[in-house]
MMTF fields as JSON, N, C-alpha, C and O atoms, coordinates in Angstrom:
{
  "mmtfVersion": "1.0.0",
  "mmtfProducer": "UNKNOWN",
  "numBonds": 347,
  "numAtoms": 348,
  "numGroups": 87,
  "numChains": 1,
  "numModels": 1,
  "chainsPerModel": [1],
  "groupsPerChain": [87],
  "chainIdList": ["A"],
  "bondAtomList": [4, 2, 8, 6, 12, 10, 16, 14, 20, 18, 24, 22, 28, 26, 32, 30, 36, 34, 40, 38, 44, 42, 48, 46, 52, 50, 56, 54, 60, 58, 64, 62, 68, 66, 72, 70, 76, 74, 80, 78, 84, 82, 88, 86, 92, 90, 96, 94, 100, 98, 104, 102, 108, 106, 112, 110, 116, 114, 120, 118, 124, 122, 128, 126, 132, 130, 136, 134, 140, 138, 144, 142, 148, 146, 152, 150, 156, 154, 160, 158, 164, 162, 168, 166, 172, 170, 176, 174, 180, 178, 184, 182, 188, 186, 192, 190, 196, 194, 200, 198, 204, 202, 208, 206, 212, 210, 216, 214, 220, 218, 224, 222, 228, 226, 232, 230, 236, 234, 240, 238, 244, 242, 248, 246, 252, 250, 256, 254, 260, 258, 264, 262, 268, 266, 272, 270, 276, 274, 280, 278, 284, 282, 288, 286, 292, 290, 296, 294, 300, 298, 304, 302, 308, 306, 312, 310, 316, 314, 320, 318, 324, 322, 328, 326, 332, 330, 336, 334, 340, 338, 344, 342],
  "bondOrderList": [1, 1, 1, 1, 1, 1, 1, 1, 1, 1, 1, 1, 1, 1, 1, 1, 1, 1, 1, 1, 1, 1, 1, 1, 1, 1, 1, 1, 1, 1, 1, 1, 1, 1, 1, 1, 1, 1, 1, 1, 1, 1, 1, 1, 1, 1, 1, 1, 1, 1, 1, 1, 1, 1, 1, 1, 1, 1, 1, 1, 1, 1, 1, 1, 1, 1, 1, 1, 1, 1, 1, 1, 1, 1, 1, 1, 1, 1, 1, 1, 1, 1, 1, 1, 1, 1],
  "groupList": [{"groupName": "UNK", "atomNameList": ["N", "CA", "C", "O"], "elementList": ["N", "C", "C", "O"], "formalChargeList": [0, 0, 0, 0], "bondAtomList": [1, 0, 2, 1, 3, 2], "bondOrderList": [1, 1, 2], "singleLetterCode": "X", "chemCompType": "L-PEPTIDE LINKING"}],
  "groupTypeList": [0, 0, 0, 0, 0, 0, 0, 0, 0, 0, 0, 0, 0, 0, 0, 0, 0, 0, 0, 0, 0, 0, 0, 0, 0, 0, 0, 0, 0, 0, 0, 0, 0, 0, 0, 0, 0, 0, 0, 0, 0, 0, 0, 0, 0, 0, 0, 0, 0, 0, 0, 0, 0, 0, 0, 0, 0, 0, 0, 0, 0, 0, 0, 0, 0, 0, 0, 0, 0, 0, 0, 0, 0, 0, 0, 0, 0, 0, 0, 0, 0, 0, 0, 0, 0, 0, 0],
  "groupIdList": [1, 2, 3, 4, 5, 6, 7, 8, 9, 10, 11, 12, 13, 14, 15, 16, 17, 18, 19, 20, 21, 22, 23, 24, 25, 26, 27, 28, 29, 30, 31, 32, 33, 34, 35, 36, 37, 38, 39, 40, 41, 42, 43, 44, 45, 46, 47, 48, 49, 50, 51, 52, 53, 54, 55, 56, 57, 58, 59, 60, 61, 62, 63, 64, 65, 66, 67, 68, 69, 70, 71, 72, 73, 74, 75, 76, 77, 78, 79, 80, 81, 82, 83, 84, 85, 86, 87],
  "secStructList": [7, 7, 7, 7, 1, 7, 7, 2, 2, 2, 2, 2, 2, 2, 2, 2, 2, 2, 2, 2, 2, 2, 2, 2, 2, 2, 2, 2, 6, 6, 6, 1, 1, 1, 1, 7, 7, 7, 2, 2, 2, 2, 2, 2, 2, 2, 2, 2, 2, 2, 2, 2, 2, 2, 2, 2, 2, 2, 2, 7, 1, 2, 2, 2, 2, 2, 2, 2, 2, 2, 2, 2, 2, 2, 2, 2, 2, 2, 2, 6, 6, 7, 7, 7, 7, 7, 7],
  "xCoordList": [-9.605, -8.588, -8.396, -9.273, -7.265, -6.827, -7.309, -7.222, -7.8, -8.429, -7.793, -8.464, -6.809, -6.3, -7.147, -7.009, -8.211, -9.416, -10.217, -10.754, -10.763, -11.71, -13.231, -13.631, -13.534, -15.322, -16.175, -15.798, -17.664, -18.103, -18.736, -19.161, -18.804, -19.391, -18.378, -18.793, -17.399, -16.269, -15.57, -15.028, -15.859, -15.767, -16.544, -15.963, -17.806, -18.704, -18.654, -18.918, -18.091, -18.259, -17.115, -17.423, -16.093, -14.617, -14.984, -14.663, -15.814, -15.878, -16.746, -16.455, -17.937, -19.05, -17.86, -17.909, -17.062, -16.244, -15.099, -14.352, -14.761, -14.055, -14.847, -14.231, -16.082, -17.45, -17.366, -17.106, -17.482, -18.166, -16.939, -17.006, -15.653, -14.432, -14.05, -13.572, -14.463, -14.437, -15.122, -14.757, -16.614, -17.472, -17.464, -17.969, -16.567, -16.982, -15.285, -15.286, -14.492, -13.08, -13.788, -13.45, -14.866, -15.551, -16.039, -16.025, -16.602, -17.177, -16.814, -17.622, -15.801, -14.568, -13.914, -13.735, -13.561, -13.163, -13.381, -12.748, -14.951, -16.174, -16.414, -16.558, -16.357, -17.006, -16.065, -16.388, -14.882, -13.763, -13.319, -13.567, -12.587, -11.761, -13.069, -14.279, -12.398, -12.472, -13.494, -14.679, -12.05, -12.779, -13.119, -12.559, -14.724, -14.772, -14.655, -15.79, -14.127, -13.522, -14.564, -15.611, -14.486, -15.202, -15.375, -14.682, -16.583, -17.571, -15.982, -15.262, -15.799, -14.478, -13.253, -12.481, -12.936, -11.905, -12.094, -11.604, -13.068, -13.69, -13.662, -13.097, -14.584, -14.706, -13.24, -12.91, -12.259, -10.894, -9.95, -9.136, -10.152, -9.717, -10.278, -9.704, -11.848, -12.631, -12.017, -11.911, -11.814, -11.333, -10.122, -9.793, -9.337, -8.123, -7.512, -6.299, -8.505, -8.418, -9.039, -8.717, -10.124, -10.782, -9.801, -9.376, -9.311, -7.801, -6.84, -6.154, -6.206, -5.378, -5.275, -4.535, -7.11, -6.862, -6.921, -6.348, -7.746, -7.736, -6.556, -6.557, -5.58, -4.024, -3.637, -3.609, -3.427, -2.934, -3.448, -2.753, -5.091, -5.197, -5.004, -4.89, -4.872, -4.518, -2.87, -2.722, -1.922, -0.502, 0.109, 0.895, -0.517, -0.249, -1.56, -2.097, -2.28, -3.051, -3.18, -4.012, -1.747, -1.75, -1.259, -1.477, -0.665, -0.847, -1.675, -1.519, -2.895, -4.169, -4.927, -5.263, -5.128, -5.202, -4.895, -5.704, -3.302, -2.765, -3.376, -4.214, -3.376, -3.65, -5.036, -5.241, -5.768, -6.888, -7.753, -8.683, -6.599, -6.571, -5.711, -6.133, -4.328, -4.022, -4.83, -4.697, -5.922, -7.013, -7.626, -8.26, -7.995, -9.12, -8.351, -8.921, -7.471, -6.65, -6.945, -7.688, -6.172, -5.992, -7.158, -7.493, -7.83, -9.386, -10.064, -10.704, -9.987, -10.371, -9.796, -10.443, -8.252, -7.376, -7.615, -7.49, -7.946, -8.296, -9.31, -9.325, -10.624, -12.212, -11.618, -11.709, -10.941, -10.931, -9.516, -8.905, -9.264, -8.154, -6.645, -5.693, -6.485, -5.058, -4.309, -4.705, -3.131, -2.576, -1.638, -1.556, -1.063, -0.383, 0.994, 1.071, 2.043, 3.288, 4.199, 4.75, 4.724, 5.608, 7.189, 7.902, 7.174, 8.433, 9.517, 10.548],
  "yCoordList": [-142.425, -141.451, -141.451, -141.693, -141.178, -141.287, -139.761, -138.937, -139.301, -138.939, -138.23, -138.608, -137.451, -137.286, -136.783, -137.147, -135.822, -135.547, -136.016, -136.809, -135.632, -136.356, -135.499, -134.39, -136.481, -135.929, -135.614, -135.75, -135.068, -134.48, -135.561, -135.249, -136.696, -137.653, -138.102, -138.201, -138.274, -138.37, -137.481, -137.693, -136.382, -134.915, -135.179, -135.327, -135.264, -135.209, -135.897, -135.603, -137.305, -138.266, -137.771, -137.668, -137.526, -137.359, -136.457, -136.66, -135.203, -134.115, -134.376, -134.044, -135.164, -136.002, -136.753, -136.72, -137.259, -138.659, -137.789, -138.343, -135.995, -135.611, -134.798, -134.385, -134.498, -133.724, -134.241, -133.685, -135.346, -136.793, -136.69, -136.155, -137.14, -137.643, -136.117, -136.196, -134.993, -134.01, -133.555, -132.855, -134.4, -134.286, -134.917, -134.556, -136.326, -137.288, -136.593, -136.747, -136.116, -135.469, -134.144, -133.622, -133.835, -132.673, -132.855, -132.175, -134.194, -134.82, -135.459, -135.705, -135.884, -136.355, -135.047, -135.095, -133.983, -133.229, -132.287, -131.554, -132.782, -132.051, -132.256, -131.635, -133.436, -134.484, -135.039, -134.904, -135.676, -136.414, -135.219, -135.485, -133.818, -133.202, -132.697, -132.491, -132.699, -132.51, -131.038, -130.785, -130.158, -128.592, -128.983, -129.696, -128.03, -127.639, -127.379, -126.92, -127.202, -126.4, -125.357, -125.36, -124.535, -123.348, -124.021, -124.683, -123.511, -123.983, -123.554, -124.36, -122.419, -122.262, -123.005, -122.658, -123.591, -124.495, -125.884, -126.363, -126.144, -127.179, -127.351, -128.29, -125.982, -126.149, -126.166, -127.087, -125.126, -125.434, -126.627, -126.878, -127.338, -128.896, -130.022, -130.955, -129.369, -129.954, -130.05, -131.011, -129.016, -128.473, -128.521, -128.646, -128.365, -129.054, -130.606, -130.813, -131.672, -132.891, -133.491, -134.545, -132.476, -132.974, -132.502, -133.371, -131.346, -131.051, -131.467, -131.104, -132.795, -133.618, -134.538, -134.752, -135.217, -136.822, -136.582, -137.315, -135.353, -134.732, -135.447, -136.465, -134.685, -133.824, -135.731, -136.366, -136.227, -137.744, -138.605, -139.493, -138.433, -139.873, -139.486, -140.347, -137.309, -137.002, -137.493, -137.999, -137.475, -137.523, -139.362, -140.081, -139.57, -141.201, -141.393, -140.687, -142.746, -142.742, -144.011, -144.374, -144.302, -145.824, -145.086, -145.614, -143.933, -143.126, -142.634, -142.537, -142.276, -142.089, -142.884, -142.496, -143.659, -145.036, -145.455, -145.938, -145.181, -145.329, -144.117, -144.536, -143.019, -142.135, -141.901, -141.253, -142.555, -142.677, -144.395, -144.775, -144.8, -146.098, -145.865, -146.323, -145.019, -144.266, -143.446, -143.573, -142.348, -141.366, -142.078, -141.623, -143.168, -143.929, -144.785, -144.587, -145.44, -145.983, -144.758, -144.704, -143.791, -142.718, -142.597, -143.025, -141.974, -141.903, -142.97, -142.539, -144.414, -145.418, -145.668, -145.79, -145.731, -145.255, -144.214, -144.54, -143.024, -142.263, -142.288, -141.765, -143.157, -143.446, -144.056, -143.622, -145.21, -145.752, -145.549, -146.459, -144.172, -144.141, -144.251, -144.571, -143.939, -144.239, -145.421, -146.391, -145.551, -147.013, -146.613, -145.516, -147.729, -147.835, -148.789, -150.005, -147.679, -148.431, -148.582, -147.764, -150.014, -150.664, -149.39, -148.943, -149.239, -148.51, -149.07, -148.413],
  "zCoordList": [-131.214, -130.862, -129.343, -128.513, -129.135, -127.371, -126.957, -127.868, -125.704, -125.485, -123.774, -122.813, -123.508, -121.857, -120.933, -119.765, -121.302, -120.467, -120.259, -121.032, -118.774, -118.551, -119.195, -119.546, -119.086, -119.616, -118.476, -117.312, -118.918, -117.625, -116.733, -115.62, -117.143, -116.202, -114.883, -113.728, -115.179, -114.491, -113.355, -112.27, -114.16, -113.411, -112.273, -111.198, -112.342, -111.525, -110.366, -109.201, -111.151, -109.988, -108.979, -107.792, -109.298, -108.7, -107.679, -106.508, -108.145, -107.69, -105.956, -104.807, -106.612, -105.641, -104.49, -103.261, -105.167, -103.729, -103.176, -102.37, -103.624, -102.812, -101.859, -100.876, -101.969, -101.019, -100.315, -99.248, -100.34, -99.15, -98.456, -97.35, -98.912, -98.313, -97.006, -95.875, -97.715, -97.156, -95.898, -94.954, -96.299, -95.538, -94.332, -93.269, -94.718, -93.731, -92.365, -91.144, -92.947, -92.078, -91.251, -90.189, -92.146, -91.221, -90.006, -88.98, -90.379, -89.141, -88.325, -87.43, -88.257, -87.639, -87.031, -85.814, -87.625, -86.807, -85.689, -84.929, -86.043, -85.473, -83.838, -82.785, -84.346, -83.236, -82.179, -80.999, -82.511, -82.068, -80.683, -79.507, -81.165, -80.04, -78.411, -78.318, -77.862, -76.627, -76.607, -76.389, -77.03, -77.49, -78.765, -79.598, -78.732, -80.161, -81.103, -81.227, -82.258, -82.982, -83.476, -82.828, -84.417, -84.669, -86.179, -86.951, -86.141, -87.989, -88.846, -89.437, -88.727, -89.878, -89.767, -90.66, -89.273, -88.476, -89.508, -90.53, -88.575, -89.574, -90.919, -91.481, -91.752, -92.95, -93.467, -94.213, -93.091, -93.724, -93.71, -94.599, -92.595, -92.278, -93.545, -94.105, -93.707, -94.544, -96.403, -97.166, -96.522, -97.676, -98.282, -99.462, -96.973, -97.169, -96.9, -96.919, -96.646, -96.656, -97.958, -98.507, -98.382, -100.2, -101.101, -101.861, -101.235, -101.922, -102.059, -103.015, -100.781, -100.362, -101.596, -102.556, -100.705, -101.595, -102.98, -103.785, -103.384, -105.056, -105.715, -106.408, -105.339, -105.75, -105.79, -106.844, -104.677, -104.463, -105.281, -105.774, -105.618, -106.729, -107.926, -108.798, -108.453, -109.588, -109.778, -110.891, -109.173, -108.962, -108.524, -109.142, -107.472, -107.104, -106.638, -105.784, -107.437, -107.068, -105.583, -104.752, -105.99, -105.057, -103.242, -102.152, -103.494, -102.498, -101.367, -100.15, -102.476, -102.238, -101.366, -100.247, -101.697, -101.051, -99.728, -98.935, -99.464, -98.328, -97.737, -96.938, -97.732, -97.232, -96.387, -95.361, -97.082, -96.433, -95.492, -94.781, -96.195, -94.935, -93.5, -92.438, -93.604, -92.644, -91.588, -90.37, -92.394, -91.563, -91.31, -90.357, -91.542, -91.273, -89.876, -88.804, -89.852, -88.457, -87.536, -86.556, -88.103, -86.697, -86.142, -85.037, -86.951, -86.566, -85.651, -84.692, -85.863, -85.324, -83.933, -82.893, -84.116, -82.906, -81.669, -80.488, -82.084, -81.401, -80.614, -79.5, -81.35, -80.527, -79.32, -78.172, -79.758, -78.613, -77.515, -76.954, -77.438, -76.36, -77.005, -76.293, -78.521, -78.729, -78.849, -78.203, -79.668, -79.617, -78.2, -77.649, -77.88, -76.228, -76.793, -76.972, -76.99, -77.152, -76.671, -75.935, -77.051, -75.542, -75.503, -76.401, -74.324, -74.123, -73.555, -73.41]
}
């Protein structure tokens, strides 16, 4: 029989790779600015970047994808000084 839910193993895992994904923007947001941000700052940045990719691989998952190869540029971009474009 076809089956549209997920089961709890699945659950779990999903639930586990949006913590991390969450976790790891926390730390990025943490760390990266100049000023600090404030623990609550953070955690909501946090929460609302695991809610993001949620919603994106529930809806598009090929989206998803981009989305976090994108944060992942900026992020990379940013360590080192920004991209520098020709004007």
């Amino acid at each position: 029989m076809y089956s549209i839910g997920m089961d709890l193993t699945e659950l779990v895992k999903r639930a586990i790779k949006y913590l991390i994904e969450g976790l790891v923007v926390a730390l990025a947001a943490f760390a990266i600015p100049k000023n600090q941000p404030n623990l609550e700052e953070v955690i909501v940045i946090a929460l609302t970047a695991a809610a993001t990719f949620a919603v994106l691989d529930v809806f598009i998952p090929s989206m998803g994808q981009s989305a976090r190869g994108g944060a992942g540029f900026g992020i990379g971009a940013n360590l080192i000084g920004g991209l520098k474009l020709a004007a």
